[in-house]
C-alpha positions as CSV (number, residue, x, y, z in Angstrom):
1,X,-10.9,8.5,18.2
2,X,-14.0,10.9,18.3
3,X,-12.6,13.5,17.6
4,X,-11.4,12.4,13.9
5,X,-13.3,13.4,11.4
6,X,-13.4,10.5,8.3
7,X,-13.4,12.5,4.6
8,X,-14.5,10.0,1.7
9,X,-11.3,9.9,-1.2
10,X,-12.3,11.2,-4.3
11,X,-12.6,8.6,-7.5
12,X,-9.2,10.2,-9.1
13,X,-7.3,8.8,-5.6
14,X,-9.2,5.4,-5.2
15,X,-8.1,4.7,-8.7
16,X,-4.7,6.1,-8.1
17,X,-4.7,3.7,-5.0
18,X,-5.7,0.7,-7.0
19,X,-3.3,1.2,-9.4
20,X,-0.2,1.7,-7.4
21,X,-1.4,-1.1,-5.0
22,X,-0.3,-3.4,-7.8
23,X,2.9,-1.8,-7.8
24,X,3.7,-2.4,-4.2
25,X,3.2,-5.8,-4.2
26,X,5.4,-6.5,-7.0
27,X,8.1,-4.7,-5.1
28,X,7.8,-6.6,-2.1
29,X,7.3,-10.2,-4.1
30,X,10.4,-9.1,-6.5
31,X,12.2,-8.5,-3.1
32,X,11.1,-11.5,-1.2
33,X,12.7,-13.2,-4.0
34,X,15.9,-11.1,-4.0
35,X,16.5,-12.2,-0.1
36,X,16.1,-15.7,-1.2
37,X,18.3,-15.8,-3.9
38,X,21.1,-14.2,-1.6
39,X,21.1,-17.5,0.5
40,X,24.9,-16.9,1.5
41,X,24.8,-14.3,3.9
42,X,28.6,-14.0,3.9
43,X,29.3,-13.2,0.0
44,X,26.2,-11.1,0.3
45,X,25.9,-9.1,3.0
46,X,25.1,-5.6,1.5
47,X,22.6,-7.1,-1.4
48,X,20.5,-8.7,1.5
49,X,20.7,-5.8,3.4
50,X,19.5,-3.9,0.3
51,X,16.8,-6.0,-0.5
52,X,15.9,-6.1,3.1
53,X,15.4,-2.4,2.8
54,X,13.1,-2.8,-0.1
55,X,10.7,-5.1,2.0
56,X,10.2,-3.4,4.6
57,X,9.6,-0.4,2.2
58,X,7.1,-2.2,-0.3
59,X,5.6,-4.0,2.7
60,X,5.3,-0.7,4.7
61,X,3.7,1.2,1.5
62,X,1.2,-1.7,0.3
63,X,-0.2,-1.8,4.1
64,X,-0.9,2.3,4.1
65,X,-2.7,1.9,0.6
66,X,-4.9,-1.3,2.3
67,X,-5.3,0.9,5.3
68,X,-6.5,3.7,3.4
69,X,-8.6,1.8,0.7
70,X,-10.5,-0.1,3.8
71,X,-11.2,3.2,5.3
72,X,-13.1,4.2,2.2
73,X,-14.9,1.3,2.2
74,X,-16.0,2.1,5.9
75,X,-17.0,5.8,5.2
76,X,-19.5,4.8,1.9
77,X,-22.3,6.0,3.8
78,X,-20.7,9.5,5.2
79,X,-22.4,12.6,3.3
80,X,-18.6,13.3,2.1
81,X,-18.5,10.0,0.5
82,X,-22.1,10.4,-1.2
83,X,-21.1,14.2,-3.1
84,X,-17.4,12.6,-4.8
85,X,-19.1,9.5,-6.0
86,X,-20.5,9.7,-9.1
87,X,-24.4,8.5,-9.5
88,X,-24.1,5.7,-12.4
């Protein structure tokens, strides 16, 4: 792992990331509650299946965006970080 090099995100992308973090997890709650409501697996075989899909999706999505947002947070102090952030 010494060998990567950590780049700071720009503001454009952490706000991008915040935004569309919000997203995800109202995929993955909207499909949390689709599993449940198909509670017959018999007369629903391809919904669950479906909405199965969707979790793993939204839940695979939502972890890369809280991966990359808490590698930002761990780079604030790199020189990369220090030039896209804007001085307030």
């Amino acid at each position: 792992m010494a060998l990567v090099k950590r780049i700071a995100l720009g503001p454009r992308a952490l706000r991008q990331l915040r935004r569309v973090r919000s997203v995800y997890v109202a995929g993955v709650l909207l499909s949390v509650l689709g599993l449940l409501s198909y509670d017959n697996s018999t007369a629903g075989g391809r919904q669950t299946v479906i909405a199965g899909t969707f979790l793993a999706v939204f839940a695979g999505l939502l972890t890369l965006t809280a991966v990359q947002l808490w590698r930002h947070g761990r780079t604030k102090r790199c020189s990369t970080s220090k030039k896209l952030t804007r001085v307030v």
